[in-house]
VEXDREN-986089 format. One record per residue: residue in one letter; x, y, z of N, C-alpha, C in turn; residue number from 0. Coordinates in nm, 4 decimals. Atoms other than C-alpha are relative to their C-alpha. Layout:
[a, [X, Y, Z], [X, Y, Z], [X, Y, Z], NUM]
...
//
This chain:
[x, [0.0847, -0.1190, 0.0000], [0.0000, 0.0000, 0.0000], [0.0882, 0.1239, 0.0000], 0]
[x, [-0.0979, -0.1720, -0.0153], [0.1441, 0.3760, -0.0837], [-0.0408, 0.0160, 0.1567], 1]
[x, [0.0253, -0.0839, -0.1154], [0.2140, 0.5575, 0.1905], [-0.1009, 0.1179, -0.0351], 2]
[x, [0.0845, -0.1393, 0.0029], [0.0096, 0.8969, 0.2922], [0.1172, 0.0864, -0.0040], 3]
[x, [-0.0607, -0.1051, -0.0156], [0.1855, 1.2066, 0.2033], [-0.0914, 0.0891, 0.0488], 4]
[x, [0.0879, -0.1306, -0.1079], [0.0956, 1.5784, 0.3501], [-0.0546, 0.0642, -0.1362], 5]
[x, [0.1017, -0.0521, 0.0851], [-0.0150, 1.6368, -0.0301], [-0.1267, -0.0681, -0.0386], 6]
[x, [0.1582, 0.0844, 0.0124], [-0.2793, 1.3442, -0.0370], [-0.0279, 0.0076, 0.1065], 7]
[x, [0.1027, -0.0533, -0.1093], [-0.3634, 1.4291, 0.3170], [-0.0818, 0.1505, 0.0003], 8]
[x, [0.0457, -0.1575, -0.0115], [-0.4515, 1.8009, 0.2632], [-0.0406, -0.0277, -0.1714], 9]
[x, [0.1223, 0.0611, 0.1305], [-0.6006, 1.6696, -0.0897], [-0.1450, 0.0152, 0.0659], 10]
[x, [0.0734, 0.0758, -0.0189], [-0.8056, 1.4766, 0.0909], [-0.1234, 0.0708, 0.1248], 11]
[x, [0.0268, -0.0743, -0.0793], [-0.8785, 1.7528, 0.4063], [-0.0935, 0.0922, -0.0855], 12]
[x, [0.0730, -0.0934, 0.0791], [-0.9851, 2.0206, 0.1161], [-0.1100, -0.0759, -0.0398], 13]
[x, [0.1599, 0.0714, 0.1044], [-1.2526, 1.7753, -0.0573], [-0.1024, -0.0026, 0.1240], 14]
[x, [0.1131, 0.0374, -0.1005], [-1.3913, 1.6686, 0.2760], [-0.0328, 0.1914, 0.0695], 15]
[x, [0.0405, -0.0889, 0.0058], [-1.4100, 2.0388, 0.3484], [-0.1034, 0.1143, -0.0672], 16]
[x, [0.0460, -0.0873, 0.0873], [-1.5310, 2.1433, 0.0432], [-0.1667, -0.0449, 0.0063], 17]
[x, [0.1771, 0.1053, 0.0182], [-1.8585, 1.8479, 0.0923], [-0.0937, 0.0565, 0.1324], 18]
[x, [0.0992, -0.0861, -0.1467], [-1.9079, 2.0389, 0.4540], [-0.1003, 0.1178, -0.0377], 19]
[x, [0.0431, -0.1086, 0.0248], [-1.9572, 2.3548, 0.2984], [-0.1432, -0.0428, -0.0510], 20]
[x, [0.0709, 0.0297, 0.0583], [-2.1992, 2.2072, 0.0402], [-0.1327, -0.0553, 0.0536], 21]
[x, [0.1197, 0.0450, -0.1332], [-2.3928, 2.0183, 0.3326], [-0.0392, 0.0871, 0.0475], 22]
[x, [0.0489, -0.1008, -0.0440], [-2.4146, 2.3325, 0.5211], [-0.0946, 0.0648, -0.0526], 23]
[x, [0.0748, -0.0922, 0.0702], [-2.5166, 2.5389, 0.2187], [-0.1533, -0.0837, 0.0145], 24]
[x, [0.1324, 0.0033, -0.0131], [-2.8507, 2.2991, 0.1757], [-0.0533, -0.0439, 0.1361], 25]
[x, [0.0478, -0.0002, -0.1076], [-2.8986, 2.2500, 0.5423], [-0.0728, 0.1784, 0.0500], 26]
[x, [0.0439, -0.1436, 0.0039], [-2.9357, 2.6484, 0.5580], [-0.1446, 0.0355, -0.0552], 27]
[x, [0.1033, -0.0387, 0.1115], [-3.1510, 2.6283, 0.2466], [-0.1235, -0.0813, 0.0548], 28]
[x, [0.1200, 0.0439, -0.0527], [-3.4032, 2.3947, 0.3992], [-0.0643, -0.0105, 0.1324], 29]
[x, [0.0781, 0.0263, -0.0745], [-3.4390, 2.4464, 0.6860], [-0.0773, 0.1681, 0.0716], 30]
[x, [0.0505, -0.1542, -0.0606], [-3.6917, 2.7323, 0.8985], [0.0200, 0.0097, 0.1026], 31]
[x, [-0.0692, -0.0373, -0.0572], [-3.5155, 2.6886, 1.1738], [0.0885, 0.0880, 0.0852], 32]
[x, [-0.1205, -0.1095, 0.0074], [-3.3391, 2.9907, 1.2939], [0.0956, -0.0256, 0.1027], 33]
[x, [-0.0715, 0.0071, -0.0401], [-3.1280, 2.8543, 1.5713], [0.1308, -0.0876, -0.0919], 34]
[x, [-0.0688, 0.0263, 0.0788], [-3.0261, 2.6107, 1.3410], [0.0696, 0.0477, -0.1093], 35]
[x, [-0.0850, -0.0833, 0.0522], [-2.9664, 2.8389, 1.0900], [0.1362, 0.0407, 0.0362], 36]
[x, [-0.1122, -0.0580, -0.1269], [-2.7467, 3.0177, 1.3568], [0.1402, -0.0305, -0.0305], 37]
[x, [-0.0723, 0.1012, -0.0077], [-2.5379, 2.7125, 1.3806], [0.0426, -0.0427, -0.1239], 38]
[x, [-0.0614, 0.0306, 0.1462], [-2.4875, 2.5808, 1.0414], [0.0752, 0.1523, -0.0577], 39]
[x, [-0.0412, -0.1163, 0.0035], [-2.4076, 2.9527, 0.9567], [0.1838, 0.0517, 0.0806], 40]
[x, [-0.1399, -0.0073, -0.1096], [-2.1117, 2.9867, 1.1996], [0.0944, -0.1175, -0.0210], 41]
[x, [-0.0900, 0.1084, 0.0446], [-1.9709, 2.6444, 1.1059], [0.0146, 0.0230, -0.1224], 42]
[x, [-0.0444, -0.0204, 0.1830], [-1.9599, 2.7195, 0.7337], [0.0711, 0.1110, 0.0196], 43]
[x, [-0.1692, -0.1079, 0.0154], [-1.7443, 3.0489, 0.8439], [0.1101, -0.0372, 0.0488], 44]
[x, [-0.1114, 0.0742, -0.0284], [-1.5441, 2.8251, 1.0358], [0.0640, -0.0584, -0.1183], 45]
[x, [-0.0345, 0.0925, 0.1211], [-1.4997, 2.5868, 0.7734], [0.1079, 0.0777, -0.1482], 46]
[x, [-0.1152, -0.0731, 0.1409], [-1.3852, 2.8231, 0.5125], [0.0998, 0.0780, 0.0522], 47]
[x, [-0.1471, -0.0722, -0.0645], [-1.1137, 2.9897, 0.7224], [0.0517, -0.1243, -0.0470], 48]
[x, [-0.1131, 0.1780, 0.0017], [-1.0068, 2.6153, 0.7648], [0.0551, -0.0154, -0.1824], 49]
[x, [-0.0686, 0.0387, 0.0795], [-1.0034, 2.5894, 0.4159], [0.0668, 0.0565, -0.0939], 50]
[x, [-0.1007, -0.0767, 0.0473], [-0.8275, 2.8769, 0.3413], [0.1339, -0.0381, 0.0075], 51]
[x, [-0.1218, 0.0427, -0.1019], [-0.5683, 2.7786, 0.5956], [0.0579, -0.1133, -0.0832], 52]
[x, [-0.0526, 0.0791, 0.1084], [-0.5379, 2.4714, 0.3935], [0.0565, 0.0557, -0.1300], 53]
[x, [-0.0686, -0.0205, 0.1023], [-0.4887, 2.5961, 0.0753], [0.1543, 0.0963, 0.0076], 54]
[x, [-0.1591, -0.0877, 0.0076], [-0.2202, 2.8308, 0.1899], [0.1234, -0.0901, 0.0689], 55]
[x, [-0.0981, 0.0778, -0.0139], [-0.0270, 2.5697, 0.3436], [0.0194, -0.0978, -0.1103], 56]
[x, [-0.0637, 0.1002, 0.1756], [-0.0446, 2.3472, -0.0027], [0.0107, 0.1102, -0.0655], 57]
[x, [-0.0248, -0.1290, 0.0683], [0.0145, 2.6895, -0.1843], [0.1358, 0.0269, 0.0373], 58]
[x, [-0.1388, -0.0064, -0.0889], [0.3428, 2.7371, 0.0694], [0.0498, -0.0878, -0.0390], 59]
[x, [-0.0500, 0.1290, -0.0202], [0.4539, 2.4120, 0.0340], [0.0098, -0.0905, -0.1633], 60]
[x, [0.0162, 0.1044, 0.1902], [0.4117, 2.3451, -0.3685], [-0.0771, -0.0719, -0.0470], 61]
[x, [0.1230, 0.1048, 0.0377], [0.1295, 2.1280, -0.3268], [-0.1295, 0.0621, -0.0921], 62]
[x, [0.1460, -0.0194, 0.1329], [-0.1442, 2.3530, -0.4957], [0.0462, 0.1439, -0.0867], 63]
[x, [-0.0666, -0.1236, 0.0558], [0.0550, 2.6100, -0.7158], [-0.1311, 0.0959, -0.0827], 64]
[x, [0.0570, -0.1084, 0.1012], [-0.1320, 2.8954, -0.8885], [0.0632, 0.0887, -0.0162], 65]
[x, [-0.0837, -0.0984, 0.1036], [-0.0841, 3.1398, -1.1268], [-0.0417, 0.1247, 0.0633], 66]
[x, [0.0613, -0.1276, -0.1038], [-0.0530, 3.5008, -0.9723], [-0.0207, 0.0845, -0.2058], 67]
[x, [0.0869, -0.0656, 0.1391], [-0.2648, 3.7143, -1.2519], [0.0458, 0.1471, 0.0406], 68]
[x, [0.0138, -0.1773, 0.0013], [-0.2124, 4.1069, -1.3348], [-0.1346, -0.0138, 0.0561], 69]
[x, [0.1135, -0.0779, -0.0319], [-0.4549, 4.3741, -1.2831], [-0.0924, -0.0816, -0.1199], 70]
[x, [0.0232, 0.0064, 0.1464], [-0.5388, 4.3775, -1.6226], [-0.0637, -0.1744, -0.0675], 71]
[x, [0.0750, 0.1320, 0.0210], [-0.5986, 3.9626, -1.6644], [-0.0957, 0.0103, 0.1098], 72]
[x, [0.1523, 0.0483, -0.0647], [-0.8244, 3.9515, -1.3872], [-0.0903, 0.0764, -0.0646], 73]
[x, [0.0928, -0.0904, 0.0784], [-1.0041, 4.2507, -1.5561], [-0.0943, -0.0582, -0.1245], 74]
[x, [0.0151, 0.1094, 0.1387], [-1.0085, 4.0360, -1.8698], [-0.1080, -0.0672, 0.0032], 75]
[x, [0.0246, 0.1508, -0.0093], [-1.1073, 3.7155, -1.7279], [-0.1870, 0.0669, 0.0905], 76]
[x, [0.0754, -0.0519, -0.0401], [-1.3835, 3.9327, -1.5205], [-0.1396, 0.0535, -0.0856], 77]
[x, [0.0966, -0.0778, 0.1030], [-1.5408, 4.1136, -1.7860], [-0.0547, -0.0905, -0.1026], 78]
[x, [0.0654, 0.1431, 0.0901], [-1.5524, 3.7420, -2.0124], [-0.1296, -0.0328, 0.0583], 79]
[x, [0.0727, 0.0454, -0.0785], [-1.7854, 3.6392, -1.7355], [-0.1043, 0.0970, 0.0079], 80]
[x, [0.1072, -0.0577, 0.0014], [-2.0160, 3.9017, -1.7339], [-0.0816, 0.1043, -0.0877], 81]
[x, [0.0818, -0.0942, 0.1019], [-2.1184, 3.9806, -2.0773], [-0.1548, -0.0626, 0.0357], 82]
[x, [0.1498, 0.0066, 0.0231], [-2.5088, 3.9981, -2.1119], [-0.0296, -0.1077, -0.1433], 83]
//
């Protein structure tokens, strides 16, 4: 069996993060609730710090590289997205 590295563990941290969010979002959406609301609400801002935190340690570390964009390309890539 492969071993676990700290880039298929923090793979594997972001996905299961990313399925929280997604749970949260339609737990929010269905229910009328408002404590629950509350609660799901406050864990989904948790959650996405966390998975900030993640990505900047695989971002630090080489594991999730991206491309740093000008002004001017995000402008680009911005304005593609919101023709009419």
């Amino acid at each position: 069996m492969k071993s676990l590295n700290d880039k298929f563990m923090m793979q594997d941290i972001l996905a299961h993060l990313r399925d929280l969010m997604m749970a949260g979002g339609m737990a929010v959406q269905h229910s009328n609730c408002k404590n629950m609301r509350s609660v799901v609400t406050k864990v989904n801002g948790r959650t996405t710090e966390n998975q900030f935190l993640t990505f900047k340690y695989m971002n630090d570390n080489d594991m999730y590289p991206i491309k740093n964009v000008t002004d001017a390309e995000l402008k680009e890539a911005i304005a593609m997205h919101c023709k009419a």
